[in-house]
N, C-alpha and C positions, 0 to 999 in steps of 0.2 A: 849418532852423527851420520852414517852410511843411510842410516833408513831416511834423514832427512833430505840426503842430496837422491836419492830416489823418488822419494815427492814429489821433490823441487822439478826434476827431470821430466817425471811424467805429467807433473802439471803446465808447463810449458810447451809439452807438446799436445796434449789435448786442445789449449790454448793455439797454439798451430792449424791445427786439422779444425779448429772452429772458424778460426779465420780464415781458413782454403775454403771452407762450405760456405761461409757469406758473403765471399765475392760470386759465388756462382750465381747464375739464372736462366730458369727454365726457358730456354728460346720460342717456345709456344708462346709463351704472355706478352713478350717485346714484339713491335714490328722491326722489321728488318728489311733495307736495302736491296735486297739478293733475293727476295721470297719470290715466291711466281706470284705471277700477275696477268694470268690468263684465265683464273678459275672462274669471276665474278668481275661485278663493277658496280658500283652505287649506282643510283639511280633516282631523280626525284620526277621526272616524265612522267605524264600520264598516258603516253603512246602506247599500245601493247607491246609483248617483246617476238620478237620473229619465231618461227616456228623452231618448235627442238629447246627452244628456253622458256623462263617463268620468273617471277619476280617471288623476293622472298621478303615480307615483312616481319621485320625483327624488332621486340621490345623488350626493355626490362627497366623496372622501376624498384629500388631499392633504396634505404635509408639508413643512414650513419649516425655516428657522435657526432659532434662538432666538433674543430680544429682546435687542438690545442689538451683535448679532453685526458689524453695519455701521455703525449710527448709532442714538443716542437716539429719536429719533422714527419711527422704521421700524414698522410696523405688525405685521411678520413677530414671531410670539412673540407676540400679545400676544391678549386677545379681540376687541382691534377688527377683526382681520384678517376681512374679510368675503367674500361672495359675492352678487353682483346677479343677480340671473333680472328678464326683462324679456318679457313676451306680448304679442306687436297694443297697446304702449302704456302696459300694466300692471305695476310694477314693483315686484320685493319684496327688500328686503336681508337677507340669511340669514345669522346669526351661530353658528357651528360648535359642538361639541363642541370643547373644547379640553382634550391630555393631551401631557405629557412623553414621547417615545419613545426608547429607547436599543437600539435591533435589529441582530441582527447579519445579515453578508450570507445570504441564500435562493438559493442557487446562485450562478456565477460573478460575474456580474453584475447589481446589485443596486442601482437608483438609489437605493433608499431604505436604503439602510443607515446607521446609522450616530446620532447623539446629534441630534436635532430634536425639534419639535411636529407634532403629530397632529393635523389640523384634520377633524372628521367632519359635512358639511352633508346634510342630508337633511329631503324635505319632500312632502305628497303636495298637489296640485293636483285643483281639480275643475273642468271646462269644459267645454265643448261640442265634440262629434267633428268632425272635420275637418282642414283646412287653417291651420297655423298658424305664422308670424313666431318664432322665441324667440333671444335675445340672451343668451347668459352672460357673465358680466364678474368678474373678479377686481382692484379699485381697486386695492390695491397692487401691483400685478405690471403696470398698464398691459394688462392680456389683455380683449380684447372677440371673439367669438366670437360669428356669427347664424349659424342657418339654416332652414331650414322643414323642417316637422314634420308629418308626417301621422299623424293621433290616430283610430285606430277603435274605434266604440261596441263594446260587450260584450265587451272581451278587457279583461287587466291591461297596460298599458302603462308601461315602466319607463325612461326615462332615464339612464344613466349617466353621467359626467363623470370624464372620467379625466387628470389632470395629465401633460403635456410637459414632461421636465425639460432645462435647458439643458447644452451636453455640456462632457465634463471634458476639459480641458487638459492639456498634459505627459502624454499617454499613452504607455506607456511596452513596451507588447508588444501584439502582435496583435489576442488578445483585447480588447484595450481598444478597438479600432475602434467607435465609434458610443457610447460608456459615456456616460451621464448619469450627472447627482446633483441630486439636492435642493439640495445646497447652490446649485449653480451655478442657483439660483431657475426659477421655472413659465415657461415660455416658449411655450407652448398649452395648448391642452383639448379632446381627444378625444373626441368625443359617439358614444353609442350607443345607438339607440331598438329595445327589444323585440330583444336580441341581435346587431343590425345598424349597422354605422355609418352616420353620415349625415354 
């Protein structure tokens, strides 16, 4: 009887300390009211940008389940699936292009094949050249990704973001060594600055 009111005890509080961890959230991936708002500015102009700054063109295209595929609430499939970009502070939530995809495999291996959503974020930035902090973050997927960015005046500098997909299970022949899918959800974010990874 004692060992079960011990259980009992620990098991409720585990249950405790689960539920303190899922109210939290990482302040990186939420925008916020309070952030600084002096790092950057969108920008759709074709003006150049005054001397000492530079425009920074940012894309990432990525592909999901459909809504509905795991649970009601899942953000995957839906518009609110987003993308946080975060500079020295500044932080902006990017809501995608959203289209139905149904592709078939582009050579052997092909994590994107197959019936999903096509999520298309793209956005150009204007700031000052140099030295810079940036954070991508994808809220439903749990994905936060920093790294520093060196930004040079007078050239086009383009950022890529390219989704990690998680790998497939019950592989069944050789070829299949290393096979991802979309289905099996984003599991990182490849950045590439100006043709270069970073």
């Amino acid at each position: 009887m004692e060992k079960a009111k011990v259980f009992a005890c620990a098991a409720l509080l585990a249950l405790g300390v689960i539920a303190g961890c899922a109210g939290t959230q990482d302040p990186v991936t939420l925008p916020s009211a309070s952030n600084n708002q002096n790092v950057f500015q969108e920008v759709d102009t074709t003006a150049p940008p005054s001397q000492g700054y530079l425009d920074l063109y940012l894309s990432f295209s990525v592909k999901t389940h459909k809504r509905g595929a795991f649970a009601k609430t899942d953000k995957h499939g839906t518009a609110d699936y987003s993308l946080a970009v975060t500079i020295e502070g500044q932080k902006l939530l990017l809501h995608g292009l959203v289209q139905q995809e149904n592709s078939e495999p582009q050579g052997m291996v092909d994590p994107e094949a197959g019936d999903g959503i096509r999520y298309r974020f793209s956005t150009k930035l204007r700031l000052k050249a140099g030295t810079h902090r940036i954070v991508v973050a994808l809220p439903a997927d749990g994905i936060v990704v920093t790294r520093e960015l060196t930004l040079e005046e007078g050239r086009v500098n383009t950022l890529l973001l390219e989704p990690i997909y998680g790998s497939v299970s019950g592989m069944r022949s050789p070829r299949d060594f290393n096979s991802t899918s979309f289905r099996q959800g984003v599991k990182g974010i490849r950045l590439t600055l100006n043709g270069s990874p970073v």
